[in-house]
C-alpha positions in Angstrom: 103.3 97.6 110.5 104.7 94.8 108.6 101.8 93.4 106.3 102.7 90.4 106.9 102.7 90.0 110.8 100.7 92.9 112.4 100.4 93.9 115.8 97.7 92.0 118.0 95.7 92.9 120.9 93.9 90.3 122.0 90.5 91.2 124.4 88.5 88.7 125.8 87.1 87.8 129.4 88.1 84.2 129.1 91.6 83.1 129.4 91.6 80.0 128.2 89.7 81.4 124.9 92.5 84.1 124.6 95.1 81.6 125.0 93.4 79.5 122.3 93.1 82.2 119.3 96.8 82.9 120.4 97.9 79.2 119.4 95.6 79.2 116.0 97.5 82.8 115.0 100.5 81.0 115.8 103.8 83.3 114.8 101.9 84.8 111.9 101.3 88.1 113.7 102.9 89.6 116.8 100.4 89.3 120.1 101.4 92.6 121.6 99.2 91.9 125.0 95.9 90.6 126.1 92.9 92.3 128.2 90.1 90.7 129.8 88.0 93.8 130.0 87.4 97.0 129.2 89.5 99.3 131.5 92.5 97.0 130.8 92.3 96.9 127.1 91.6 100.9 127.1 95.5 101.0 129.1 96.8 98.3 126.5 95.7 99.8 123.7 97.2 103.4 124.3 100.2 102.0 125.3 100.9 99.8 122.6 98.8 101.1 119.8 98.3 98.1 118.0 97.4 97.3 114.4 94.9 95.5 115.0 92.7 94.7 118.2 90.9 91.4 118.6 88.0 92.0 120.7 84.9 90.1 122.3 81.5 91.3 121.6 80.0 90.9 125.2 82.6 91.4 128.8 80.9 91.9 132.1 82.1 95.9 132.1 80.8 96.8 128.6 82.6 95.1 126.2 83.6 95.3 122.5 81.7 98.7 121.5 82.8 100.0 124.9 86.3 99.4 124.2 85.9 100.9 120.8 83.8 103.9 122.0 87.1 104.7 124.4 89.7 104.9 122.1 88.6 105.2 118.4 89.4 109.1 118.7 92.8 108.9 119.9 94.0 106.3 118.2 92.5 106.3 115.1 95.2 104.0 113.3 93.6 101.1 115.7 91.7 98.9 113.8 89.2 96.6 115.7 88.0 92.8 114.3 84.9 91.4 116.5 85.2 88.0 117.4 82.1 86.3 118.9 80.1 83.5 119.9 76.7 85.1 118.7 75.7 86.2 115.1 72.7 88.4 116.6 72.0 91.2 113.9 71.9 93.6 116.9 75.1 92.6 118.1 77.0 92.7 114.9 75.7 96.3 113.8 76.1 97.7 117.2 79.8 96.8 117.2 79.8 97.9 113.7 78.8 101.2 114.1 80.9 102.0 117.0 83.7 101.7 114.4 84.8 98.0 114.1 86.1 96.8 110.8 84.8 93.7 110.4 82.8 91.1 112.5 83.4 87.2 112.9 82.1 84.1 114.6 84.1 82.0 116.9 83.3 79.6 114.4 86.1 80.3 112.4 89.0 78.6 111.2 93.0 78.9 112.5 93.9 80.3 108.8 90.8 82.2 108.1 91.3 84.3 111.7 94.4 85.3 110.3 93.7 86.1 107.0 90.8 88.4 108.2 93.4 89.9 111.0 96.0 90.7 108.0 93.3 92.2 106.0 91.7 94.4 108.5 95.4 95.6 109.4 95.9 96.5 105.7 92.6 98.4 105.2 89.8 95.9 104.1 86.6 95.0 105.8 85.9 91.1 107.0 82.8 90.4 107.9 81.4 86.3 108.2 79.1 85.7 104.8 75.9 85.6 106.9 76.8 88.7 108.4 77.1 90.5 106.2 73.6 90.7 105.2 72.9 92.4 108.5 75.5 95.1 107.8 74.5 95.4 104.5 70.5 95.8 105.2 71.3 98.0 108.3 72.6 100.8 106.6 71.0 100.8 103.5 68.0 102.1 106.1 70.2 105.0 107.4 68.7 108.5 106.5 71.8 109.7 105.0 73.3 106.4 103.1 71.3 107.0 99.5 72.5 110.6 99.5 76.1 110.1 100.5 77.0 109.4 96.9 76.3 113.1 95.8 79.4 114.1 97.2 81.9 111.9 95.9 82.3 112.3 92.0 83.5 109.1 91.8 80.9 107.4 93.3 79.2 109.0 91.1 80.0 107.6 87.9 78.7 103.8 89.3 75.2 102.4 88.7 72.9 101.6 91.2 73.7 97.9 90.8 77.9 98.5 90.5 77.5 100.0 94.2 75.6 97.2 94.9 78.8 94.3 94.0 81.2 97.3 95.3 79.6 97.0 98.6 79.6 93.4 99.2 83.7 93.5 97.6 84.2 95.3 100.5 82.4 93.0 102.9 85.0 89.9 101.6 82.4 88.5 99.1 83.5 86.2 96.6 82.1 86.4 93.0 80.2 83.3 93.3 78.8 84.7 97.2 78.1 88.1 95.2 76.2 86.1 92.5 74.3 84.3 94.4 73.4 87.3 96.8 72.5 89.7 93.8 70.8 86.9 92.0 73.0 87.8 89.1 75.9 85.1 87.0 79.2 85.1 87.9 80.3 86.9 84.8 77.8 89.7 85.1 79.5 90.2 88.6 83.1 89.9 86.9 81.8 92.1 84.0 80.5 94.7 87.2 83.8 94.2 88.9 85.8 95.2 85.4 83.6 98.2 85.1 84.1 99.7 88.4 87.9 99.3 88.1 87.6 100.8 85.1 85.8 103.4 86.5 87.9 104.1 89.6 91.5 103.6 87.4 92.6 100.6 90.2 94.0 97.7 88.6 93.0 94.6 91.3 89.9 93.6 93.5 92.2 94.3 96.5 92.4 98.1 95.7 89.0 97.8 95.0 88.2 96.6 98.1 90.5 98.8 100.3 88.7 101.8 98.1 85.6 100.8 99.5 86.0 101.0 103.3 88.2 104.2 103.2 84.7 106.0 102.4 83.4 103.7 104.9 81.1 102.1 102.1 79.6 99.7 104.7 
């Protein structure tokens, strides 16, 4: 995969939607194909093994989690960014959990949709601000989340409030969004941020971030 232009599936039930996503990525990634439901995407996806699959939440045959559900074991390079028209907290952990890296509105803008495809192909997490509150409060209430920790030394070594501004890092946060959802300053968030990387020996929030979802900190 070039970072710079990765591979795009594009899965949606409307055509004229598809086509419309295709013109706001423009030539900054490669559209490989497009799918209009579940079956098709399944076919697409094992045959051209994408970077990156673009997918709608809801499709008459199943849909996003369905698609996911099909293919995340064999191909488990394939990385999946929901794009959809609702923000319902049962949508976006649904879709979540199934295995997608990251979850946006139809909302967004031409150059954020492909600065969230770019960083989901390299590794990072991209979730809408709102939603990620959802994420965020969804697993916290898992059985197992509080003693996952225990098994990774490294984790280890954070505070209760570092894991806290390493989680929303990962979610595409910015200081000031992390600030304001921690009720904390900007600085004590960039004196957090400095501690973890410390911590962790990375050098840049990027790492940082891409450290984050590889344990799936989500």
């Amino acid at each position: 995969m070039s970072p710079d232009r990765p591979r795009v599936l594009l899965v949606d039930d409307h055509q004229l939607f598809r086509a419309g996503v295709r013109g706001e990525l423009g030539d900054a990634v490669l559209v490989v194909g497009e799918a209009d439901n579940v079956a098709s995407a399944v076919r697409l996806i094992g045959r051209e093994e994408p970077d990156v699959v673009l997918l709608d939440v809801h499709m008459p045959d199943g849909g996003g989690q369905a698609v996911i559900e099909a293919v995340r074991s064999p191909y488990p390079d394939v990385r999946f960014l929901a794009l959809s028209v609702s923000d319902a907290p049962e949508d976006v952990i649904a879709v979540i959990r199934a295995g997608a890296r990251g979850y946006v509105t139809k909302t967004i803008s031409g150059p954020e949709l492909v600065d969230a495809v770019r960083r989901v192909a390299s590794g990072d997490a991209v979730f809408s601000p709102r939603l990620a509150g959802f994420v965020l409060d969804a697993f916290a209430t898992l059985p197992d989340a509080a003693p996952q920790a225990s098994f990774d030394p490294e984790l280890d070594q954070l505070s209760r409030r570092e894991h806290e501004v390493l989680r929303l890092i990962a979610r595409g946060y910015t200081y000031k969004e992390i600030a304001r959802e921690l009720s904390i300053s900007t600085k004590t968030v960039e004196s957090h941020v400095s501690s973890v990387l410390r911590k962790l020996q990375l050098s840049t929030r990027h790492q940082l971030a891409r450290w984050a979802t590889e344990r799936r900190l989500i």
